[in-house]
N, C-alpha and C positions, 0 to 999 in steps of 0.2 A: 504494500500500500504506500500512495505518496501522499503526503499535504504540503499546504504552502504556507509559509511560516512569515509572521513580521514579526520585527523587531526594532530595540534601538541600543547604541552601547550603553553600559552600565555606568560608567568614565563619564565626564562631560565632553562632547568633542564638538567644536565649533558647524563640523559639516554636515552632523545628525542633527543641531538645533537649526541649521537653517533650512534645510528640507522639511523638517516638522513645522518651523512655523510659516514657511510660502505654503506648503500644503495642509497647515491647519488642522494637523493629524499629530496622534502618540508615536506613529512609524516611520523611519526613515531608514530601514533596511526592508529586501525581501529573497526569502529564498526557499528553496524544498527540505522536505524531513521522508527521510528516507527507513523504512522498515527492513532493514537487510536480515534475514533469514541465515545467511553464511555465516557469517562474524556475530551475529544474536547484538549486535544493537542499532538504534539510529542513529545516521549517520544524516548530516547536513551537507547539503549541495550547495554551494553558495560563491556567487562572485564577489572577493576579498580585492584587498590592495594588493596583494600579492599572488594574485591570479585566480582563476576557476579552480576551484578544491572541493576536495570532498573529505570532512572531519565531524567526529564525534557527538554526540549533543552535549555530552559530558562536558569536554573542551567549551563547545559555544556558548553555553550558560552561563559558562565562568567570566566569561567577557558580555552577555548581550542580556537583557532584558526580553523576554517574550511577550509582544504585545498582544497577538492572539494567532489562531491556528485554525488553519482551514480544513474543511474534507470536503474537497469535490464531488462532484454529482459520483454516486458510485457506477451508474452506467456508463460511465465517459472516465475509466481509469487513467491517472495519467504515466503508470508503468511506461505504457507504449512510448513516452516521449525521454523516459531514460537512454537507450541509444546512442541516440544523437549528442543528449547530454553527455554522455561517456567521451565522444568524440571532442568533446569541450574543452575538458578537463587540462588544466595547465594553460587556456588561452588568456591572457593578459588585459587587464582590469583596464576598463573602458575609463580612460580620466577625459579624454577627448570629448567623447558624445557624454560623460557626464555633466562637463561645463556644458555641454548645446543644451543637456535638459534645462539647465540652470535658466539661460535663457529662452525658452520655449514657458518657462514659468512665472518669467517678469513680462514676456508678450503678454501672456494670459493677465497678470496682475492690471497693467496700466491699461488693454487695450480689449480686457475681457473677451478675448475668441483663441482657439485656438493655433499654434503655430509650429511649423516644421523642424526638429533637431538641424541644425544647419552642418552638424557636423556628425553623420553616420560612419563608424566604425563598423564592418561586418566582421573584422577580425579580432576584434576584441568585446569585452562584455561588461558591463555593470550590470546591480542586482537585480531589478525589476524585468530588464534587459532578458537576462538568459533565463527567470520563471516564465516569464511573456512567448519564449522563443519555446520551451518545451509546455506549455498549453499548446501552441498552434504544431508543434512533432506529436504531440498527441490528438490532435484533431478534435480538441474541445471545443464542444458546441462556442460558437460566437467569440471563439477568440481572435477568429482573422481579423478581424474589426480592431483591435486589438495594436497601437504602436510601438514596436519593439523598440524604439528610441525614443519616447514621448510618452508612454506608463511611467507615472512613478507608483511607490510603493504606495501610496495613500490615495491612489485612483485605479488601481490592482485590487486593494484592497475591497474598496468599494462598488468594485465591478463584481468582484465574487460573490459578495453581498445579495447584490441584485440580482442576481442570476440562480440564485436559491442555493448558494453551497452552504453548510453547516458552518456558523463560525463561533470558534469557539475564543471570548478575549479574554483578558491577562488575567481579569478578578477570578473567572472560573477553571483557568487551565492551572491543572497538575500534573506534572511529565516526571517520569523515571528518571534520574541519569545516566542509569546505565538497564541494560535489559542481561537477565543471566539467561543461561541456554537451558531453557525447561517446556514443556511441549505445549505445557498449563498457562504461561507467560502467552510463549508464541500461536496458541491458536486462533483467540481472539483476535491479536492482531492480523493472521491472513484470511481471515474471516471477512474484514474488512471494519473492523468495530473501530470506532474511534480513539483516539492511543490518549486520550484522556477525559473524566467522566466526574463534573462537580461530586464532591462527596465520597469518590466510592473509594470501596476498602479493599486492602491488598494485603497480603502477607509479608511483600517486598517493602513497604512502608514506602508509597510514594513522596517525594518530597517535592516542595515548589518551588519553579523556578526563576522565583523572584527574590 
C-alpha cells in the first residue's frame, strides 16, 4: 500500500515558513509512505536536498512533523506508479523549478490567476513535483489535470481532499516507527487498512509522531 504524506520540519527553516505562509497551509513538504513487505517497514519516498531517496519513517520523524496522511481511493492503487519512481531515485532536487514555483505563487498572490513555472526541470524533482509525477505513473483518476511544476504541497493537499481520499491530519495520526516482521502487524496493512487508526490499540504500543 502507498499514501501520500505532508509534512513540515520540526527545526525552524526559513523555506518551510514561506511556502506555508504564501500557501496559507500547516504543509510545506510532500511525499509517499511506502509499506514495504521485504524489509517489514515504511519507508518514505521523498524529494530531499540531497536528491530522490528512499528512507525510513523512523529516520523522517526525527527530523519532520507529520501534518496529515493520505489513503487514496483504494480502487486506483498507486503501487502501479512505484516503477517509475524507482527509476527516480538519486535524481537531483529541483532548486530550479523550485524558485519558478516560488514565483508562479506571487503571480497568483498580486494578480490572483494562475501562472506557468517558467523554469521546468524534467530532470530533476522537488516534493510535490515527483508525488504529482507518480499519481499520473499510476493513472489516478484526475491527476492529469494535475501540474507537475505548479502543485505545491498545500494545493496537492487539497486536491486529494476533494476528490474523496481519506485524510487523515496530525491531531488524529498515530504511526509506528518502526514495523517488526510479524504476519499479525503485516496483514492488515496488505489488506489495504489504513497504517493508522485515532485511538486504536496495539501491542506494539504505537507512539506519535509528533
Amino acid at each position: 500500500m502507498v499514501y501520500v504524506g505532508f509534512s513540515t520540519p520540526r527545526r525552524w527553516n526559513p523555506l518551510s515558513a514561506l511556502i506555508r505562509a504564501m500557501t496559507h497551509s500547516r504543509t510545506s513538504h510532500a511525499w509517499l509512505l511506502v509499506e514495504d513487505p521485504v524489509f517489514q517497514l515504511r519507508l518514505v519516498l521523498e524529494a530531499h536536498t540531497t536528491g530522490f531517496r528512499l528512507v525510513s519513517l523512523t529516520r523522517f520523524v526525527k527530523d519532520n512533523k507529520v501534518v496529515a496522511l493520505v489513503t487514496p481511493d483504494p480502487s486506483h492503487p498507486l503501487d502501479e506508479g512505484l516503477p517509475a519512481a524507482g527509476e527516480w531515485l538519486g535524481a537531483k532536487f529541483d532548486v530550479l523549478g523550485l524558485f519558478g514555483i516560488f514565483l508562479t505563487l506571487l503571480a497568483r498572490w498580486f494578480r490572483q490567476r494562475p501562472w506557468r513555472n517558467p523554469f521546468p526541470t524534467p530532470s530533476a524533482l522537488f516534493c510535490s513535483e515527483a508525488v504529482v509525477r507518480v499519481l499520473k505513473e499510476a493513472h489516478y483518476p484526475g491527476s492529469a489535470a494535475l501540474g507537475d511544476e505548479t502543485t505545491t504541497p498545500a494545493g496537492l493537499l487539497e486536491w486529494l481532499r476533494a476528490s474523496g481520499s481519506c485524510v487523515l491530519e496530525r491531531d488524529d495520526l498515530q504511526l509506528w516507527r518502526s514495523m517488526k516482521p510479524h504476519r499479525r502487524v503485516m496483514r492488515p496493512l496488505a489488506e489495504g487498512a489504513p497504517p493508522a487508526e485515532p485511538g486504536a490499540a496495539s501491542p506494539e504500543r504505537p507512539r506519535s509522531v509528533a
